[in-house]
C-alpha angles and dihedrals in degrees: 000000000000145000130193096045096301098113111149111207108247101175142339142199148148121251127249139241081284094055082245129138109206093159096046096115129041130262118281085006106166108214108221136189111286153088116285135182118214104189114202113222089224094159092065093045096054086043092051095051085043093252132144101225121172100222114065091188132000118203126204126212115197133156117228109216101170119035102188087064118089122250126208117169114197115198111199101200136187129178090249101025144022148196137193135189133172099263131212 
């Protein structure tokens, strides 16, 4: 967690053919109470498609409160907008 610039980096990936990121956290990983930031590496991956986009990376900030509950955090991009949601 962290706030006010302090974020430790607790796991990274790249997502699949699914825009998924299984992988994302390491094994036996024990989600706690907290507020986290996942930044999406959006400027790779417009590179990468051979797109111009105008965000080169979006973090999202979001609190766990319960860790027990299961957090899947969808990112709808574009190369000129983008939305997020906590996701089922």
């Amino acid at each position: 967690g962290g706030g006010g610039g302090d974020w430790t980096v607790i796991g990274s990936g790249k997502t699949n053919s699914d825009g998924r990121c299984p992988e994302l956290l390491p094994v036996g990983f024990k989600l706690e109470k907290g507020i986290f930031k996942c930044t999406f590496e959006t400027g790779q991956y417009f590179a990468a498609t051979g797109q111009k986009g105008f965000y080169p990376e979006v973090p999202v900030i979001f609190e766990v409160v319960d860790p027990s509950e299961h957090y899947h955090i969808p990112l709808l991009l574009s190369p000129f907008g983008y939305s997020t949601y906590r996701g089922s």
